[in-house]
C-alpha positions in Angstrom: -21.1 -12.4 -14.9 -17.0 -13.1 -15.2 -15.7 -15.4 -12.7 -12.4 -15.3 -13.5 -10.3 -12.8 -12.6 -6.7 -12.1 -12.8 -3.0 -10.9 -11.3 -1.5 -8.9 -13.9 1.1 -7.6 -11.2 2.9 -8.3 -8.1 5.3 -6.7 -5.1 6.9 -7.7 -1.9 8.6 -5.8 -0.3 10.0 -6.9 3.2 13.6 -7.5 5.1 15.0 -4.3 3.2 14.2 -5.9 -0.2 11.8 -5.1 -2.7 10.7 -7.7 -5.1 8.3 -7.0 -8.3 6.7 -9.8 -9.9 9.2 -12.3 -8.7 12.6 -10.6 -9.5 14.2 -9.1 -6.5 15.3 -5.4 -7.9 16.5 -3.8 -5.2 18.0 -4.5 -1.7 19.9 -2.5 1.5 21.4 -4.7 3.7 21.4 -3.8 7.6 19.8 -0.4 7.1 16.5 0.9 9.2 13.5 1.2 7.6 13.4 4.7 7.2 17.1 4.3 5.1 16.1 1.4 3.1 12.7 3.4 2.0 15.0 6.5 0.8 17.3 4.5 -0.7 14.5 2.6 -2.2 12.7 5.8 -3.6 15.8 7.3 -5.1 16.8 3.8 -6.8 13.5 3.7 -8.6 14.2 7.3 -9.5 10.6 8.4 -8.2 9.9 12.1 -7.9 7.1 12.8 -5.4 8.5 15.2 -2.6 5.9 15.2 -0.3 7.0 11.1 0.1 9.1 12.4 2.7 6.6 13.9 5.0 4.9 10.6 5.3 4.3 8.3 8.1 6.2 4.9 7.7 2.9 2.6 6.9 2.2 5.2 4.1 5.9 5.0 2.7 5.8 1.3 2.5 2.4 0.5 0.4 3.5 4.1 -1.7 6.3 2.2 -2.6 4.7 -0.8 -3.6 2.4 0.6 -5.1 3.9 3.0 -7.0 6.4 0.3 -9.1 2.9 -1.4 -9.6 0.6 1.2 -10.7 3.8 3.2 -12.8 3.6 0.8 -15.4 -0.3 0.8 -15.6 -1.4 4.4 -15.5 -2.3 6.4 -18.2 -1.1 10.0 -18.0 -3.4 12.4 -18.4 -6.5 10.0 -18.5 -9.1 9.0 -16.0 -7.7 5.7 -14.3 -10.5 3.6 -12.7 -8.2 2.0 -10.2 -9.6 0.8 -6.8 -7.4 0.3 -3.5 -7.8 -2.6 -1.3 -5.2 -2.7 1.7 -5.4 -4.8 4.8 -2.7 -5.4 7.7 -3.0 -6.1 11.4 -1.4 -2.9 13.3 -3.8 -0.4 11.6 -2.2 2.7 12.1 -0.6 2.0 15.7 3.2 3.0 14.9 2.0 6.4 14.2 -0.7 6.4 17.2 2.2 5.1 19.8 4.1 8.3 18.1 1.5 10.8 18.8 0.4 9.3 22.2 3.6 10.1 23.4 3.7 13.9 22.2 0.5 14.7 24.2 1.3 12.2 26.7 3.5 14.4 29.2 1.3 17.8 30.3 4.1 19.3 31.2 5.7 18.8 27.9 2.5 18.7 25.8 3.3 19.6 22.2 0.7 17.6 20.1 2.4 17.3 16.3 -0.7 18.0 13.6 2.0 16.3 10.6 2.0 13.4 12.9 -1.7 13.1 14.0 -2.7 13.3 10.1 -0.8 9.9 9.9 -3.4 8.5 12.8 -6.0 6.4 10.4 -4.3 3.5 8.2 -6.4 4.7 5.7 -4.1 7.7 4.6 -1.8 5.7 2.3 -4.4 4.9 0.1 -5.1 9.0 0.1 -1.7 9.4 -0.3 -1.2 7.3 -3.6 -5.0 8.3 -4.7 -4.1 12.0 -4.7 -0.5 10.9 -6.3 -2.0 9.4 -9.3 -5.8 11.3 -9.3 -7.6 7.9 -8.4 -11.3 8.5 -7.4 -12.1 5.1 -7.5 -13.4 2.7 -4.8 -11.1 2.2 -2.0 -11.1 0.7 1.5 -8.7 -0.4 4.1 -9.3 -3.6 6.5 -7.6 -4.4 9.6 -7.8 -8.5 10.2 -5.4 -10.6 12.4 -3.9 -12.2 9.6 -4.1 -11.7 5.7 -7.4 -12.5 4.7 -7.2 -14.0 1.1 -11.1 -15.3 0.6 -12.2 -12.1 2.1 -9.7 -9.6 -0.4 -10.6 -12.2 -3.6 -14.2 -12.1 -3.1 -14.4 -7.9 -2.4 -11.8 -7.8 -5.5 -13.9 -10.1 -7.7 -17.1 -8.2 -7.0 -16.0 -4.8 -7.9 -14.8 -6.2 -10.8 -17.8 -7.9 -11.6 -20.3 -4.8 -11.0 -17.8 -2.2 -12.8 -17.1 -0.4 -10.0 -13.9 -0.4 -11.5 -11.8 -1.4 -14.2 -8.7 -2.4 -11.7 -7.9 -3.1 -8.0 -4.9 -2.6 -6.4 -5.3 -5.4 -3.3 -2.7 -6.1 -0.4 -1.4 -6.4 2.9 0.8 -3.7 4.3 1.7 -4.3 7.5 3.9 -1.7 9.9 4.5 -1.6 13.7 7.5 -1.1 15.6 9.8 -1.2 12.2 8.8 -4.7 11.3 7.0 -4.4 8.4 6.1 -6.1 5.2 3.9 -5.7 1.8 2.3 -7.4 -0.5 0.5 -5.6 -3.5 -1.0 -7.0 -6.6 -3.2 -5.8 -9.3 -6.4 -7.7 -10.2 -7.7 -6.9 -13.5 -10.6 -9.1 -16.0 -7.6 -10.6 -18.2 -4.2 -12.0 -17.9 -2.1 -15.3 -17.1 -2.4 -15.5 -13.2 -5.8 -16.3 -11.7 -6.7 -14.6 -8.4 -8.3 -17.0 -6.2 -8.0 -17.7 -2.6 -4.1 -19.6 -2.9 -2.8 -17.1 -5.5 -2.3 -13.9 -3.6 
C-alpha cells in the first residue's frame, strides 16, 4: 500500500488576493468581499452564471477550486475527484442571514435561495455538479485546520481507490472575514502531503 502521497496543486486565497501555487495572480485592494469575488471571477474569465446566486462560503472555495481543478479535468470524461473541505463557521454567515428573515413575525418573509445556502456542505455540491464529480466528498467543521486529520482521510482514499484525486482544504467564511486554502493530493508529484505540508 502507497504511503506517499502528493500536492500537485495549491490556492490561497485571502485579504482580497488570490494566490495559485505560490504566485499571487490577482488582487483588489479595499473592495468587499462580494466585489473582490466578481472581480475575481471575471479576471479568471470563468463562465458559470449560476456563481452569482451563491452564498459567500460557496463563492469562495468555487473559486479556489475552480483555478485548481481547471487545469486537471478532463472534458467530457469521468473525473474521480473527491472533495475534502473543513473551516470553523460551518455555514453560520448564511444561517445569521436567514435567522433574521424569519426572525420578525410581523415581517416574516423566509428566503428559500437563502435557506438552500444553510449546510456548509453546498459548495462542494456546487463545484461537484459544476464539473460532474460523483466522487467521495465530505465537509468537517474543527476549531482550527486540522492537518493530521485531512492527510490521513486524504491518504486513505487514495490508498483504497476511492478515488484517483482529492481536492482537500480549509475554507473559512463568517462575517466577511474569510480565507482558503485548497490543494490537490494525487499518488505522484514533487510535494509530499504530510502533516507540515498543507
Amino acid at each position: 500500500m502507497q504511503t506517499k502521497n502528493y500536492i500537485s496543486a495549491h490556492c490561497v486565497i485571502e485579504n482580497n488576493s488570490v494566490i495559485l501555487n505560490g504566485v499571487k495572480q490577482f488582487e483588489l485592494e479595499q473592495a468587499s468581499f462580494s466585489e473582490f469575488a466578481k472581480a475575481a471571477y471575471k479576471n479568471f474569465n470563468i463562465d458559470y452564471p449560476k456563481f452569482f446566486k451563491m452564498d459567500n462560503l460557496s463563492k469562495l472555495a468555487f473559486l479556489g477550486s475552480e483555478l485548481i481543478l481547471g487545469s486537471v479535468i478532463k472534458q467530457g470524461e469521468e473525473n474521480d475527484i473527491a472533495l475534502v473541505f473543513a473551516n470553523r463557521s460551518s455555514s453560520l454567515d448564511t444561517d445569521v442571514k436567514y435567522q433574521s428573515s424569519i426572525a420578525d413575525k410581523g415581517n416574516y418573509f423566509p428566503s428559500p435561495a437563502v435557506f438552500v445556502y444553510t449546510l456548509p456542505n453546498i459548495c462542494i455540491g456546487e463545484i461537484s455538479i459544476r464539473h460532474k464529480l460523483q466522487s467521495e466528498n465530505a465537509f468537517f467543521v474543527f476549531e482550527v485546520f486540522n492537518s493530521e486529520f485531512m492527510t490521513n482521510y486524504a491518504n486513505v482514499l487514495l490508498a483504497t481507490n476511492k478515488t484517483e484525486k482529492v481536492l482537500c482544504g480549509w475554507v473559512e467564511y463568517y462575517q466577511d472575514e474569510y480565507k482558503a486554502i485548497l490543494y490537490m493530493v494525487e499518488k505522484q508529484g514533487d510535494l509530499e502531503h504530510n502533516i507540515t505540508n498543507k
